[in-house]
N, C-alpha and C positions, 0 to 999 in steps of 0.2 A: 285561598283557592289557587291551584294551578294556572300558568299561563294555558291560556285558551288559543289552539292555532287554527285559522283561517283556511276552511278548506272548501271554497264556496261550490255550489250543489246547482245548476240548472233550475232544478224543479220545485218552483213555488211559484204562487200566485199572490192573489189580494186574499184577504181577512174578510170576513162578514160578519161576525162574534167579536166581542172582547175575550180578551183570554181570563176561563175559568178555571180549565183543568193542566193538568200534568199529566202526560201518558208515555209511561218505562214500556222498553220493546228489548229486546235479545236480538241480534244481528240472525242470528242461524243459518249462520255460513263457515265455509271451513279454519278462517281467519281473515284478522284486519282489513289484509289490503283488499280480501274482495269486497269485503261489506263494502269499503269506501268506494272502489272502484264501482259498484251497482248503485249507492247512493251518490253517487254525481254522474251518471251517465243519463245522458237524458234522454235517451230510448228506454232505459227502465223506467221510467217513470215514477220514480218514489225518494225519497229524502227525510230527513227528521234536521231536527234546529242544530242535537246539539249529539258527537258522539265519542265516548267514555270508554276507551282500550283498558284491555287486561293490566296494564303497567302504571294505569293512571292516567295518561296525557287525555286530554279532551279538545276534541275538535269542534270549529262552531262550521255545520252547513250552509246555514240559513239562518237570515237574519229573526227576531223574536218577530217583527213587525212584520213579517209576510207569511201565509198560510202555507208549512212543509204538508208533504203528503206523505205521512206515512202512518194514520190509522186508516184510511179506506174507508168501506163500509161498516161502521160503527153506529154504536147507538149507547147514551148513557144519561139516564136523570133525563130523561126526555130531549137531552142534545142529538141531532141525527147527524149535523157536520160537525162532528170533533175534529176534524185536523182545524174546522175555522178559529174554534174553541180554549184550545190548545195549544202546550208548546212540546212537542217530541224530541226522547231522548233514546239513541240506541246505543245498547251497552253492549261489547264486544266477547260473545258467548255462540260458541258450535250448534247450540239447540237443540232440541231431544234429535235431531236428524242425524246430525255427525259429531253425538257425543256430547251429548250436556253434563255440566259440570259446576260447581260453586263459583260462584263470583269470588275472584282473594282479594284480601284486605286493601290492595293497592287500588284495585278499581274501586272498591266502595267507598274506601276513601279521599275520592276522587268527587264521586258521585254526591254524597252526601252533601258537600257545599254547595253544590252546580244546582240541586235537589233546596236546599233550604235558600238559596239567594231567589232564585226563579217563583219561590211559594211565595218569600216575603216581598218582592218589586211587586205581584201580580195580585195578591192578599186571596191566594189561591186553599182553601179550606182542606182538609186532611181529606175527607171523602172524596175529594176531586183527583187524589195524586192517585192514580188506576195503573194496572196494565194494560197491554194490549188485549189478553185476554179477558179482561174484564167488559172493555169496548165491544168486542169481535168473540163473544166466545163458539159461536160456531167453526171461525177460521182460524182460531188464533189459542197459542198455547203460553205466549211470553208473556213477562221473562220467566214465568215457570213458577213450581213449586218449590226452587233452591233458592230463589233470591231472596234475600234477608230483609223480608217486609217489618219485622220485628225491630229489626232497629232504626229505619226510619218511622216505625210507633214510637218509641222509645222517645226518638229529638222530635217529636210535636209534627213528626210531616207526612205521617198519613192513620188511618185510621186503626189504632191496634185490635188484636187480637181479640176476645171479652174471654175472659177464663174465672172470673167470678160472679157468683149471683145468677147459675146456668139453670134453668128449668126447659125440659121439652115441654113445648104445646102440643104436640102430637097431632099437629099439621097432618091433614093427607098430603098425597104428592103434588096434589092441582093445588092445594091449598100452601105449598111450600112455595111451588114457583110466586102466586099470585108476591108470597109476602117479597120474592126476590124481586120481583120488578118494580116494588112499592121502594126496595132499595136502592134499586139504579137500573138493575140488568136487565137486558132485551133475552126472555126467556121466549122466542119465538121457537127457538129450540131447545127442550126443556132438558135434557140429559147434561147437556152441551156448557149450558147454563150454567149446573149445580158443578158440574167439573171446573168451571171457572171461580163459583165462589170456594171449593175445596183446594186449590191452588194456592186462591188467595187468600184463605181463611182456616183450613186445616189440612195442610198439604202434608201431613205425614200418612194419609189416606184419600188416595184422590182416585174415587170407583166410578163419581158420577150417581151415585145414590145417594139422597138423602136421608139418614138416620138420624137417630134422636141428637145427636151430638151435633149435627147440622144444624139440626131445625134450633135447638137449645143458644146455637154462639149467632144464628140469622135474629133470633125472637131477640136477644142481647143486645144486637148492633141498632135495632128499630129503638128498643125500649129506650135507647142512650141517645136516640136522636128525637124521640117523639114523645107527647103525652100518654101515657100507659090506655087513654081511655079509645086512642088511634091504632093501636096494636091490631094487627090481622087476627081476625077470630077464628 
């Protein structure tokens, strides 16, 4: 792994959780210097642990041991303070605002060990390593439907895709959400929601409707985690 350089952040407090989860964010700003420049200013009020430029270098904010803030208002697996939960990582990307764009090889490459050292000290489970919009999918759209979630399936660190064994249940809509929040997600806002698992789940179509192809890789991800006889009806 890269040398990691110290670039300490104001803004953290104490922990109340142990750490469960992993949550990937997209800076969505125009470049580097301002991401870092707004996560250490401490009139903004936000920060993540650990953050991951286009070039590869990684900067640490904040210590693992103290609580960054930067999911906010989240909700996941019935966790409601993720940043307690958590360890935050921002990876250095424009965002759909000013020009979203593929993460290159150098930052993934970067990511990926900072991403498997952080899972295995914390014995952090593949369902836990989220995006932001997986936490927030009302507010939140990172790091998008370009990030290469596929190959962190791939090295065992987060939850792949299901592309076999697909059958639709043919879920109603109320009956899709229900199965999404049996999965993790705070479907308080249901459109918002289904845009987050299609992000993170079949982001080469991301309408915010649920279709058989939805409902078919959601029934996938339950049945892989649960006794068939617990499956949403």
């Amino acid at each position: 792994m890269n040398a990691i350089i110290d670039c300490p952040s104001p803004n953290h407090d104490e922990r109340t959780l142990p750490v469960s989860m992993l949550v990937l964010h997209y800076t969505g700003m125009q470049d580097a210097a301002s991401a870092i420049a707004r996560l250490t200013d401490a009139e903004a009020k936000v920060s993540s642990h650990y953050l991951v430029a286009e070039d590869g270098q990684v900067m640490r904010l904040v210590g693992e041991d103290r609580r960054a803030w930067h999911a906010g208002k989240a909700l996941w697996r019935g966790i409601s303070d993720v940043n307690s939960a958590s360890i935050g990582i921002e990876i250095v990307n424009p965002g759909h605002e000013f020009g979203y764009r593929p993460f290159p090889a150098s930052q993934m490459d970067a990511l990926v060990p900072l991403v498997a050292d952080i899972v295995q000290r914390y014995g952090i489970e593949p369902a836990n390593v989220v995006g932001h919009s997986d936490v927030a999918p009302a507010r939140k759209q990172d790091p998008g439907e370009l990030f290469d979630w596929e190959l962190l399936a791939r090295l065992g660190l987060a939850v792949p895709r299901p592309r076999k064994n697909l059958a639709d249940p043919h879920w109603t809509p109320g009956g899709f959400l229900l199965a999404l929040e049996r999965f993790g997600y705070d479907v308080s806002d249901g459109p918002a929601a289904v845009t987050a698992f299609q992000r993170r789940f079949r982001p080469e179509t991301v309408d915010g409707i649920a279709d058989g192809e939805c409902r078919a890789i959601l029934l996938r991800l339950l049945l892989d985690r649960e006794p068939i006889a617990n499956a949403p009806a």
